[in-house]
N, C-alpha and C positions, 0 to 999 in steps of 0.2 A: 172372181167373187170369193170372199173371204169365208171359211167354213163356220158354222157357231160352235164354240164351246162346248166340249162334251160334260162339260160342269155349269153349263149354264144358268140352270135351274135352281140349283140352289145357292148362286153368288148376286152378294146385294145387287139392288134390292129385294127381299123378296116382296113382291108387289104383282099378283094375281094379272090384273089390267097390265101392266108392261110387261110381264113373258109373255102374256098372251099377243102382246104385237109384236116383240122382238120374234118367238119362233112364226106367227102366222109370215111376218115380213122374212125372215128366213126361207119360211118354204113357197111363196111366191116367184124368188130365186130361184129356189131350186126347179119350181115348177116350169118357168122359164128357160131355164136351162135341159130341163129334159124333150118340152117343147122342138126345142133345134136343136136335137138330138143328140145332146150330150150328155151324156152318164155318167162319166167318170170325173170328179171323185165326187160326187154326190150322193149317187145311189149306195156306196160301202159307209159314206159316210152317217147315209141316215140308218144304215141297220146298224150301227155303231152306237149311236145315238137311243136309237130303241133299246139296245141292249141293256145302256146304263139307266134307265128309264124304268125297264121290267126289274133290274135287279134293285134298286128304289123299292120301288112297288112290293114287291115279294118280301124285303126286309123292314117292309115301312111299322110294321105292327110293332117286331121287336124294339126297334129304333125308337117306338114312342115309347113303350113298356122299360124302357132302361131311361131315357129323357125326365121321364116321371118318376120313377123310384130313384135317380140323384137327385133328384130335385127336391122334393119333399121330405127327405130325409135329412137336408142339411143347409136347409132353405126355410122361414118362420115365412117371409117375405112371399105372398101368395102371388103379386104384380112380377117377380120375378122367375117364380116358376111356370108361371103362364105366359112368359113371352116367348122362353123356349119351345115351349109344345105346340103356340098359337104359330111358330114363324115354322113347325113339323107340319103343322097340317095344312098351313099354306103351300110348304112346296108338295107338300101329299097332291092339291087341289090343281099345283100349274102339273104335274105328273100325268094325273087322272085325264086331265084337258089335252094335254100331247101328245099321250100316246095313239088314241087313234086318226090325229091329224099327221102324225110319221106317216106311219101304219098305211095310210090311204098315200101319199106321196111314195111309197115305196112298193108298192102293188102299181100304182101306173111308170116307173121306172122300168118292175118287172115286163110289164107288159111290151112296153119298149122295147126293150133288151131283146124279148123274145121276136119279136119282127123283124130287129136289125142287131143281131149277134154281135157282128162286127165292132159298136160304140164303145163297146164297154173298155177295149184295149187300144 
């Protein structure tokens, strides 16, 4: 199985309804896969995944706050400063939506892991 993109999220399309299938159809895989008891390289890969996800998240304020002040500063054209911030807070929204769908895929990996130590290597 092919791992996703740790850029996924915000490479076209940004389109709310398809991250939401591309990562839910990701972690069906994944969840399959831990099923018969495979871990590796899933489980590092989803904490990988989260990482870049919370660091999003954490910088997403400033990120619009600098998005907006070039924008309107050198921008008359309101359609065009708003596309930038509208396609911000779209991937804000598939963010907000993923993170605790990892999150919950990567809490039953651990839990795995911890019954059968031996998968992960």
């Amino acid at each position: 199985m092919e791992l996703l993109n740790l850029t996924w999220y915000y490479e076209h399309p940004f389109d709310y309804e398809i991250k939401q299938y591309v990562l839910l159809s990701y972690l069906r895989k994944v969840e399959d896969s831990f099923l018969q008891k495979m871990l590796s390289p899933h489980l590092l890969h989803l904490e990988k995944l989260n990482k870049e996800l919370s660091n999003f998240k954490q910088n997403y304020q400033y990120l619009l706050e600098k998005v907006e002040m070039k924008n309107y500063k050198y921008f008359k054209n309101e359609s065009v400063c708003d596309l930038q911030e509208k396609t911000i807070l779209e991937i804000n929204d598939i963010v907000e939506f993923s993170i605790p769908q990892i999150t919950s895929k990567i809490d039953m990996g651990y839990k795995i892991y911890k019954t059968h130590i031996q998968l992960l290597y």
